[in-house]
PAPANU-860058 format. One record per residue: residue number from 0; x, z, y of N, C-alpha, C in turn; residue in one letter. Coordinates in Angstrom, 1 decimal. Last residue first. Layout:
NODE     n     n_xx     n_zz     n_yy    ca_xx    ca_zz    ca_yy     c_xx     c_zz     c_yy   res
NODE   NUM        X        Z        Y        X        Z        Y        X        Z        Y     A
...
//
This chain:
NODE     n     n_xx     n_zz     n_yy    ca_xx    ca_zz    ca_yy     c_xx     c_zz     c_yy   res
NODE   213    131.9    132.1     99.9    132.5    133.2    100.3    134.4    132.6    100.5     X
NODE   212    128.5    131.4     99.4    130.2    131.3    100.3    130.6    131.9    100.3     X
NODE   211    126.4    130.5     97.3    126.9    131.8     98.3    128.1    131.4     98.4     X
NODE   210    123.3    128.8     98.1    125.3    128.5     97.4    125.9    130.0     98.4     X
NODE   209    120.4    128.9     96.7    121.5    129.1     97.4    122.7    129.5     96.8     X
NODE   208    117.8    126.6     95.1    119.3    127.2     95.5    119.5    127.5     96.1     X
NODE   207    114.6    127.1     93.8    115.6    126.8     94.6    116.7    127.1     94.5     X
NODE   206    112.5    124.7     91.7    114.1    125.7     91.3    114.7    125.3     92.8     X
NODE   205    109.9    124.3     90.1    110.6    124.5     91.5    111.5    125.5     91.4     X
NODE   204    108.4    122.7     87.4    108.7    123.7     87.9    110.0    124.1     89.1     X
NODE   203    104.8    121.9     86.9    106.1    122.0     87.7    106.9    123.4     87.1     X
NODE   202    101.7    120.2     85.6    102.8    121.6     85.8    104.1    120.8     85.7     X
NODE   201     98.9    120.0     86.6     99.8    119.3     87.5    100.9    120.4     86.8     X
NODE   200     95.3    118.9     84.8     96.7    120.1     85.5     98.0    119.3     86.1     X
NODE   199     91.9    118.7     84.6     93.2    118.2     85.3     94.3    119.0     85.3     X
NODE   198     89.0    118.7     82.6     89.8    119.2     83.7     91.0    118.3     84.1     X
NODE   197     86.8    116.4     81.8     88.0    117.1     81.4     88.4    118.0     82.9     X
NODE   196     85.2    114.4     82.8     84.6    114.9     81.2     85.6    116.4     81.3     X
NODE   195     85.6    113.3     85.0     85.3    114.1     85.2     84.5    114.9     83.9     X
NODE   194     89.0    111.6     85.4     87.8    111.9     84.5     87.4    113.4     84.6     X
NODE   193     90.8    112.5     87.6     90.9    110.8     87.1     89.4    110.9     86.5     X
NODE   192     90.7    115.6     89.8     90.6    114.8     88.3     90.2    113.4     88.5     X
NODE   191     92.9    115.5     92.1     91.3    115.6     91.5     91.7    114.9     91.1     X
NODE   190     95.5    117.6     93.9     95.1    116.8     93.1     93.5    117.0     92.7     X
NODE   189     97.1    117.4     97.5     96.0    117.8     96.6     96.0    116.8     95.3     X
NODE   188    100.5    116.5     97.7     99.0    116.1     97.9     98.4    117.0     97.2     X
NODE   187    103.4    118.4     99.1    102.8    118.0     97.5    101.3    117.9     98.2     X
NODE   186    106.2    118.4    101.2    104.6    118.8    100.5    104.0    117.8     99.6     X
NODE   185    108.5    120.2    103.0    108.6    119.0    102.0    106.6    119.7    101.9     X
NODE   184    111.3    119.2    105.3    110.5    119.7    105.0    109.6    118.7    104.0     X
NODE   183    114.5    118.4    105.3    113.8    118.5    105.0    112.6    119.2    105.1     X
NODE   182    117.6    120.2    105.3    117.4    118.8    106.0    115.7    118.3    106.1     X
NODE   181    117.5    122.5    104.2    117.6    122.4    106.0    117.4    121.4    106.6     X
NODE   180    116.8    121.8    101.6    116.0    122.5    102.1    116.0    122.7    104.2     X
NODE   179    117.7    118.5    100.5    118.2    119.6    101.2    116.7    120.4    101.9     X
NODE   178    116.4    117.7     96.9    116.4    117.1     98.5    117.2    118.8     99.1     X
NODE   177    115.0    115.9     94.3    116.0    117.0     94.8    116.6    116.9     96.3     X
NODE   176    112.6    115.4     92.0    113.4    115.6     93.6    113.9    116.3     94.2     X
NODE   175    112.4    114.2     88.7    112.3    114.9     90.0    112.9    114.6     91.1     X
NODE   174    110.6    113.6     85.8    111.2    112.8     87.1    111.3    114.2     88.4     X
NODE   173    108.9    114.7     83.6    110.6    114.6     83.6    111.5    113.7     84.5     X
NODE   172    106.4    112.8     84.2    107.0    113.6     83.4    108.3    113.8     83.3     X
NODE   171    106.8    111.5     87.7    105.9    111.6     86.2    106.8    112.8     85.2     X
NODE   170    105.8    112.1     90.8    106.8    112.4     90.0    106.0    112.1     88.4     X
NODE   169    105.1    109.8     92.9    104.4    110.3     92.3    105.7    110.9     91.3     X
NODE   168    106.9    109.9     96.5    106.7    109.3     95.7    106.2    110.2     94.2     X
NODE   167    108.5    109.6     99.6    107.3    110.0     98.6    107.1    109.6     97.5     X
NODE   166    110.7    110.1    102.4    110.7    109.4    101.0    109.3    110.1    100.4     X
NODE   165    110.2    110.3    104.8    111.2    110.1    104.6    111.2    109.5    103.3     X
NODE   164    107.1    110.0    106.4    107.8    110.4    105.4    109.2    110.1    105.1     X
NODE   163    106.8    110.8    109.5    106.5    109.9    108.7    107.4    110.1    107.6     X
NODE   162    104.2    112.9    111.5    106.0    112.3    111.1    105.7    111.8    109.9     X
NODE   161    102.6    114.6    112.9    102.7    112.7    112.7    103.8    112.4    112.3     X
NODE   160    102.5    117.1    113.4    101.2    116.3    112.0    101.8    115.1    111.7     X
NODE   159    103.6    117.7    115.6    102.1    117.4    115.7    101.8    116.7    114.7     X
NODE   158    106.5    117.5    113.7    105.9    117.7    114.9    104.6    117.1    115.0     X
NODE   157    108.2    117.6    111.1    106.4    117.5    111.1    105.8    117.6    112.2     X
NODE   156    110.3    115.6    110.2    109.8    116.5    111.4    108.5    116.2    111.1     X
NODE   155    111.7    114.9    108.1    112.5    115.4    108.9    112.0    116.6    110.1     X
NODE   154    109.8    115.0    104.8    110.3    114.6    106.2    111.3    115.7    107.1     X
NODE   153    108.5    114.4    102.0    109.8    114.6    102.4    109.7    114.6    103.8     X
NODE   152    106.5    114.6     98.8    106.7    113.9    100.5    107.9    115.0    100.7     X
NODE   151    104.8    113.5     96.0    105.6    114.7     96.8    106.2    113.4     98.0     X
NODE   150    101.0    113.1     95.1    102.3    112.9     96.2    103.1    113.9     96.5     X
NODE   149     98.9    114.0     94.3    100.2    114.6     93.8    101.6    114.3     94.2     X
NODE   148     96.2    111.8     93.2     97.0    112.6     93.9     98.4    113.2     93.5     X
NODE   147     94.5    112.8     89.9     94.8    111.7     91.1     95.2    112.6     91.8     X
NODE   146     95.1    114.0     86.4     94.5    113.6     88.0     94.7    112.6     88.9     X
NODE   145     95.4    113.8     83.9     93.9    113.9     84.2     93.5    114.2     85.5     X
NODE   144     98.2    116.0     83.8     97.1    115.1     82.7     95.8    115.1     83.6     X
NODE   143    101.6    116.1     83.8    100.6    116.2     84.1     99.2    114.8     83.5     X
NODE   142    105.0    117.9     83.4    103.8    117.2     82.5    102.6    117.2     83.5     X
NODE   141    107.0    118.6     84.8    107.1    118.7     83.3    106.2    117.7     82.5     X
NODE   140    109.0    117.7     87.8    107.8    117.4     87.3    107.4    117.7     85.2     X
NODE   139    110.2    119.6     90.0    110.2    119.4     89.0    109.2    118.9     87.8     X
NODE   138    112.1    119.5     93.0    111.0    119.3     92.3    110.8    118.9     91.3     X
NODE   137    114.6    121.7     94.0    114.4    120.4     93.2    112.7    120.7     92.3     X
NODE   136    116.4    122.3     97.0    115.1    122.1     96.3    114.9    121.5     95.1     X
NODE   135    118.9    124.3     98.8    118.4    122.9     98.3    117.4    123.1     97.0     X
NODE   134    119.2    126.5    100.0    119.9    125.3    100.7    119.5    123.7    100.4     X
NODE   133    116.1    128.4    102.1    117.5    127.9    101.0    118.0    126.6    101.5     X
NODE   132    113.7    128.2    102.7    114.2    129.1    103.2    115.9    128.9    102.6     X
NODE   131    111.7    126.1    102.5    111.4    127.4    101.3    112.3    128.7    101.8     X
NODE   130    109.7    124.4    104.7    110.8    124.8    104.5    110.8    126.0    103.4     X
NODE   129    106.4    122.7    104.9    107.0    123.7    105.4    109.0    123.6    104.7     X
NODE   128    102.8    122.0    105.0    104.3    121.5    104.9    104.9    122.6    105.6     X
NODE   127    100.7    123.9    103.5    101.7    122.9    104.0    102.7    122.4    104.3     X
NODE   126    100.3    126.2    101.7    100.8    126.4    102.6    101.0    125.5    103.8     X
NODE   125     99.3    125.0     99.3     98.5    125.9    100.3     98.8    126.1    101.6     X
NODE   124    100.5    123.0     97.5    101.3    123.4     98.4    100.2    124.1     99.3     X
NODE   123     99.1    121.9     95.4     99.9    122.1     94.6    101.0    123.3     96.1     X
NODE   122     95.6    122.9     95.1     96.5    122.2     96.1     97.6    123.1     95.5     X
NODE   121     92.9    121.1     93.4     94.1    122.1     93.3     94.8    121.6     94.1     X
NODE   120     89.4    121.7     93.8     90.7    121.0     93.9     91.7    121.4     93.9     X
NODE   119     86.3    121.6     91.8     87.4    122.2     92.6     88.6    120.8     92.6     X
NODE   118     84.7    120.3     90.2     83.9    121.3     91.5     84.5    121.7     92.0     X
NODE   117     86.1    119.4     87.8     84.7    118.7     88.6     84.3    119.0     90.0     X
NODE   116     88.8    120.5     88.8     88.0    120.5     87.5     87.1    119.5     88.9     X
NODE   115     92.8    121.2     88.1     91.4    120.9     89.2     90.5    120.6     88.0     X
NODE   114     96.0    123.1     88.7     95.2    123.0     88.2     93.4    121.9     89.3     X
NODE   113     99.5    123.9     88.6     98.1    123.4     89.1     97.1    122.7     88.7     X
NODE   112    101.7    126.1     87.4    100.4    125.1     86.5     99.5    125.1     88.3     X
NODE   111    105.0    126.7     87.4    103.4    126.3     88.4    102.5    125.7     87.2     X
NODE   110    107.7    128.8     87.8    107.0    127.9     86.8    105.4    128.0     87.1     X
NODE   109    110.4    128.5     89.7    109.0    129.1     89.9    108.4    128.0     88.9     X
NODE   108    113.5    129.9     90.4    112.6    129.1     89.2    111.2    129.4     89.3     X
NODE   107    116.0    130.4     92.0    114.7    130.9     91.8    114.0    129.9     90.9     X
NODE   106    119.6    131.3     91.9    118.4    130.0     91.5    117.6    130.7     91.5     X
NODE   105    122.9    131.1     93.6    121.6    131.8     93.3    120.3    130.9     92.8     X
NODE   104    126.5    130.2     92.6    125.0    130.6     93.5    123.9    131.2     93.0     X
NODE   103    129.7    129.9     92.9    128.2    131.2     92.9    126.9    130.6     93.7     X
NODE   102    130.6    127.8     93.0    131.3    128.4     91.6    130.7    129.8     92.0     X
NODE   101    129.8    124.4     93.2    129.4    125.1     94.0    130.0    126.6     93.0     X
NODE   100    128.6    121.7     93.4    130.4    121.8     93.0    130.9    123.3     93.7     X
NODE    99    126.6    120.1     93.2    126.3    121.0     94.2    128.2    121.1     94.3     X
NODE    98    127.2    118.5     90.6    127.2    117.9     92.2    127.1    119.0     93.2     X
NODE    97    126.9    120.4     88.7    128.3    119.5     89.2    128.0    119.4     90.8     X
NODE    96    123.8    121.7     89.0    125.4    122.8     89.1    126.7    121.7     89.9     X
NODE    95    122.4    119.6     88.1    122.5    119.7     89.3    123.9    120.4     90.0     X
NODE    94    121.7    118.8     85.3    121.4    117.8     86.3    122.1    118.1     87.7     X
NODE    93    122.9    120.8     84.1    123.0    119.0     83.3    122.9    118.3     84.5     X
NODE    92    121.9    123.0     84.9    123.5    123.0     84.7    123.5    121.6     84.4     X
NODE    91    119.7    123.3     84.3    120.0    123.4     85.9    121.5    122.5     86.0     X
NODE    90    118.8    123.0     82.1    118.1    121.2     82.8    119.2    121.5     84.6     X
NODE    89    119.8    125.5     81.0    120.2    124.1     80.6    120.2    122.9     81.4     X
NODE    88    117.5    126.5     82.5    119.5    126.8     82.7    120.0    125.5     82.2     X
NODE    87    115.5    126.5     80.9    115.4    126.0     82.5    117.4    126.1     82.2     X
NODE    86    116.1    127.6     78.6    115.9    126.0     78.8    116.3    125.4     80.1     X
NODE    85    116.1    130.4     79.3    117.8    129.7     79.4    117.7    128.5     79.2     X
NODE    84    113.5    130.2     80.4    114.4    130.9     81.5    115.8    130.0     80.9     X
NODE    83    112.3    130.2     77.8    112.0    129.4     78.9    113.1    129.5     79.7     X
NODE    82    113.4    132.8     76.5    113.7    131.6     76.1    113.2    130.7     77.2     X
NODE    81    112.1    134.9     78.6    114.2    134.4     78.4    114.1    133.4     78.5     X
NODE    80    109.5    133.8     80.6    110.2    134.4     79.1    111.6    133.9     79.4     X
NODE    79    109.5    134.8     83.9    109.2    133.5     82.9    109.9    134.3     81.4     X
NODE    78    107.7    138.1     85.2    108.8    137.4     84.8    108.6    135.8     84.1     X
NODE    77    105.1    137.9     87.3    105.2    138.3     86.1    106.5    137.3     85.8     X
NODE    76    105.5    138.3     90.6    105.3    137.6     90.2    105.6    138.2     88.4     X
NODE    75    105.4    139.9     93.9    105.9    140.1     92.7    104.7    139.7     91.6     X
NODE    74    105.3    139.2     97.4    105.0    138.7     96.0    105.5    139.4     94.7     X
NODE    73    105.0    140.5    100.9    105.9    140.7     99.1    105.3    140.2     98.2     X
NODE    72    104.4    138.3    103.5    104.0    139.2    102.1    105.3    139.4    100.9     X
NODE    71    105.2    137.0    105.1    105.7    138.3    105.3    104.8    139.3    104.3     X
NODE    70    103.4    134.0    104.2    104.8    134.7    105.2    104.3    135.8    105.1     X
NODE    69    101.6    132.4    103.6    101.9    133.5    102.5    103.4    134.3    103.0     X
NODE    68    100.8    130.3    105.0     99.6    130.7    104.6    100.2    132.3    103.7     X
NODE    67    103.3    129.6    106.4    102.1    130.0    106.8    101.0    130.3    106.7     X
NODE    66    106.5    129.9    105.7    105.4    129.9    105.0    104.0    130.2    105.4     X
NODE    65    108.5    129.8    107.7    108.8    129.3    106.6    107.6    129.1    106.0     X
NODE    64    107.4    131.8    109.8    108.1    130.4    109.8    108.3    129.4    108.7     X
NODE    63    107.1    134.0    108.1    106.0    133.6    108.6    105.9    131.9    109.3     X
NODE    62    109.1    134.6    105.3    108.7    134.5    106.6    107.6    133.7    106.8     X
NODE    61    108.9    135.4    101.7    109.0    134.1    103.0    109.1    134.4    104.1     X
NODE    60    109.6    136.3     98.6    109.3    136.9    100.0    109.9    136.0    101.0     X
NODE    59    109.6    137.5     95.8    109.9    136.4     96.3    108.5    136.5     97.6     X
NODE    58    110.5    140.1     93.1    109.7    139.7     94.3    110.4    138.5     94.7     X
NODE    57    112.1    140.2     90.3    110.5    138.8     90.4    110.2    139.1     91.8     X
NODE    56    114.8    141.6     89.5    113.7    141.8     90.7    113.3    140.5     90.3     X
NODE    55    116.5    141.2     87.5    115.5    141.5     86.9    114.5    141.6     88.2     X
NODE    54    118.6    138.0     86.7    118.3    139.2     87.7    116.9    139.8     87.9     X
NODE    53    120.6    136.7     84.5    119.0    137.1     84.8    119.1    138.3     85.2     X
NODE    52    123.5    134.5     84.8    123.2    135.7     84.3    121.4    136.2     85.1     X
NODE    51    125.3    132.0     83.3    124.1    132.4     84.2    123.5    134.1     83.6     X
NODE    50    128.5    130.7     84.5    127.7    131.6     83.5    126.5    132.0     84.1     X
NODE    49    130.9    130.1     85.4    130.2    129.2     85.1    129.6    129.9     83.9     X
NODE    48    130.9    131.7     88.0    132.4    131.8     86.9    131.6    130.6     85.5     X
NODE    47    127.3    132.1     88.1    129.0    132.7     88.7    129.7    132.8     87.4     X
NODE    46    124.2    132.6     88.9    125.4    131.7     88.1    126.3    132.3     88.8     X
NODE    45    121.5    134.5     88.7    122.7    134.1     89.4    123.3    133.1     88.4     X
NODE    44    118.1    133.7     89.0    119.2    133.9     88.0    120.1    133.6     88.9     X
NODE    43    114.7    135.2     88.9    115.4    134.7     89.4    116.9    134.4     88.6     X
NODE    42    111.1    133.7     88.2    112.4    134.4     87.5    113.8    134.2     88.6     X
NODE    41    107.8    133.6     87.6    108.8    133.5     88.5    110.5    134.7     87.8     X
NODE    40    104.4    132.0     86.7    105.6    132.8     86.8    106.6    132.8     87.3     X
NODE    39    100.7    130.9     87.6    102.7    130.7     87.8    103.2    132.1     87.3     X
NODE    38     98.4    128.7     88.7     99.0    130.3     87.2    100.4    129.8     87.6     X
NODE    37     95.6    127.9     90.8     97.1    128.1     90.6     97.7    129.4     89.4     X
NODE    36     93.4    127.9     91.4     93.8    126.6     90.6     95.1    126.6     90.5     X
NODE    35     90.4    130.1     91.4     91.6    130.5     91.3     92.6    128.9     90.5     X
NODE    34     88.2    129.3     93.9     88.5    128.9     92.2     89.6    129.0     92.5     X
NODE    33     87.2    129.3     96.3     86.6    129.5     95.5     86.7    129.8     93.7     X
NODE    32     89.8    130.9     98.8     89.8    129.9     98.0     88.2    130.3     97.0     X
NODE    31     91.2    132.2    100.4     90.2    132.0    100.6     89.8    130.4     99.5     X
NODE    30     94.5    133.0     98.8     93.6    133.3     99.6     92.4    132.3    100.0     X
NODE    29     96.6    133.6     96.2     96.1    133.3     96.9     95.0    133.7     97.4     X
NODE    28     97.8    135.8     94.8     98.1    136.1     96.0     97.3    134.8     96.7     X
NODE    27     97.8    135.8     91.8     96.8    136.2     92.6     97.0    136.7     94.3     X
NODE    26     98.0    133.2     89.7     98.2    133.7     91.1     97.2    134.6     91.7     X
NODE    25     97.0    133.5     86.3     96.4    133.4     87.4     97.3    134.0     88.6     X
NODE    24    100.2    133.8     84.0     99.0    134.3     84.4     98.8    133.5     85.7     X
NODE    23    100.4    130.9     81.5    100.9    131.2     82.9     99.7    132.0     83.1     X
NODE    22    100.5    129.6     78.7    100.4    131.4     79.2    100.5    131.6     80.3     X
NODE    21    100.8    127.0     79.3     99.6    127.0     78.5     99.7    129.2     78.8     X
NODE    20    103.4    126.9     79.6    102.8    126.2     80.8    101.3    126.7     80.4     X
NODE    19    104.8    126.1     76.9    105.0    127.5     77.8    103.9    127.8     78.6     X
NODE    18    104.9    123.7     75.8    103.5    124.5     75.9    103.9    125.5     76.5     X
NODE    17    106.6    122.3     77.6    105.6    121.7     78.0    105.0    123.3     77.5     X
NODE    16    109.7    122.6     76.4    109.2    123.8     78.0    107.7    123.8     78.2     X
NODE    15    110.7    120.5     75.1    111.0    122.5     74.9    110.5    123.0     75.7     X
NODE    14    110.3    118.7     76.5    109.9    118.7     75.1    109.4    120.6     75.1     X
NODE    13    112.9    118.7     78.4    110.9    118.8     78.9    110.3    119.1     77.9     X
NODE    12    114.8    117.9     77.0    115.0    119.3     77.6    113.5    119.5     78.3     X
NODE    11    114.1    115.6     75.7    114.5    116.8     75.1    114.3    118.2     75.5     X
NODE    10    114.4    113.7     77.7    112.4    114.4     76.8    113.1    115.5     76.1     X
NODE     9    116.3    114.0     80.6    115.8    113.7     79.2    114.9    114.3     78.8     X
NODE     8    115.3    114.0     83.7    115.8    114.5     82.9    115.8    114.4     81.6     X
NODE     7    115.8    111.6     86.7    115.1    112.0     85.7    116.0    112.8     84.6     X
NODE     6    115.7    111.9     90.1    116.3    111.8     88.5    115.3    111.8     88.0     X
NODE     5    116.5    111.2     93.9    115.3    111.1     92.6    116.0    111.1     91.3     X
NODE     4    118.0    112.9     96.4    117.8    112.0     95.5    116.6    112.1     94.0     X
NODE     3    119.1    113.7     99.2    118.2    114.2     98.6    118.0    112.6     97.7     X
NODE     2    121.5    114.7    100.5    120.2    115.1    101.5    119.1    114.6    100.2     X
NODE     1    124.4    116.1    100.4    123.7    115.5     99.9    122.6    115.7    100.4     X
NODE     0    127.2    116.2    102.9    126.1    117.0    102.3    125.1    116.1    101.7     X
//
């Protein structure tokens, strides 16, 4: 079983995705927060017989285990456009489809703008460290401008806070991580702005799997 490695994807297939990132509506399921620093969309897609086909439900729904700031809420998220949607397919099938070696599964695609300014902070994970609920993860780094922070982290055990990372490291533009969702728990640092002339963003995009068996 693969437990978790670093790529990178060509500027081609990042190229085509960066201004999308610029219409993401405001999350509005976060909570106690002063400043809304999260815009995302959400899309889901099967593959099967080596074809991807777009499944029109957007809820995406955690347990209380799995997600502790956003467990046993219903989410329904505003769709990602096609065109965005069959780029993402593209970076799925190049980078990851083979090795999984896998002939149905299921992908969630969650397209993130995090965001921070002078007077806020954007936390890329609200939740903490945690598990998404799937087989396997891949962090996706598109573009980011004008922060500090942003550490993605990895570990085996978060018991009392103190576990030590398995692997971490800053993703840059078109670098990601792909790790086992059972092997794993995973979390992204807060980010603040490098210069306080400008804002800051962090945009991702987080594709889980599951491999249906049958």
């Amino acid at each position: 079983m693969i437990k978790f490695f670093k790529g990178t994807i060509e500027n081609k297939y990042i190229d085509n995705i960066k201004s999308s990132f610029k219409n993401l509506p405001e999350d509005k399921y976060l909570k106690f927060v002063d400043k809304n620093f999260r815009n995302r969309r959400f899309a889901k897609v099967l593959f099967k017989e080596n074809k991807f086909y777009k499944i029109k439900n957007t809820n995406f729904k955690q347990n209380k285990l799995q997600n502790r700031y956003l467990g046993g809420v219903r989410r329904q998220f505003q769709p990602i456009n096609l065109k965005i949607i069959n780029k993402i397919n593209k970076i799925v099938l190049k980078n990851f489809v083979k090795i999984l070696n896998s002939r149905e599964m299921e992908f969630g695609y969650h397209q993130i703008r995090i965001t921070c300014g002078e007077n806020f902070i954007g936390y890329p994970v609200p939740e903490g460290w945690h598990k998404d609920g799937f087989d396997y993860v891949a962090l996706i780094n598109i573009a980011s401008k004008n922060i500090e922070g942003g550490i993605s982290r990895i570990r085996n055990s978060i018991k009392d806070n103190r576990g030590i990372d398995n692997y971490s490291c800053f993703l840059k533009s078109g670098e990601f991580l792909f790790f086992s969702d059972k092997e794993f728990y995973h979390f992204t640092d807060p980010i603040i702005i490098s210069n306080s002339k400008s804002k800051g963003y962090r945009d991702t995009i987080v594709v889980t799997f599951k491999i249906n068996k049958k």
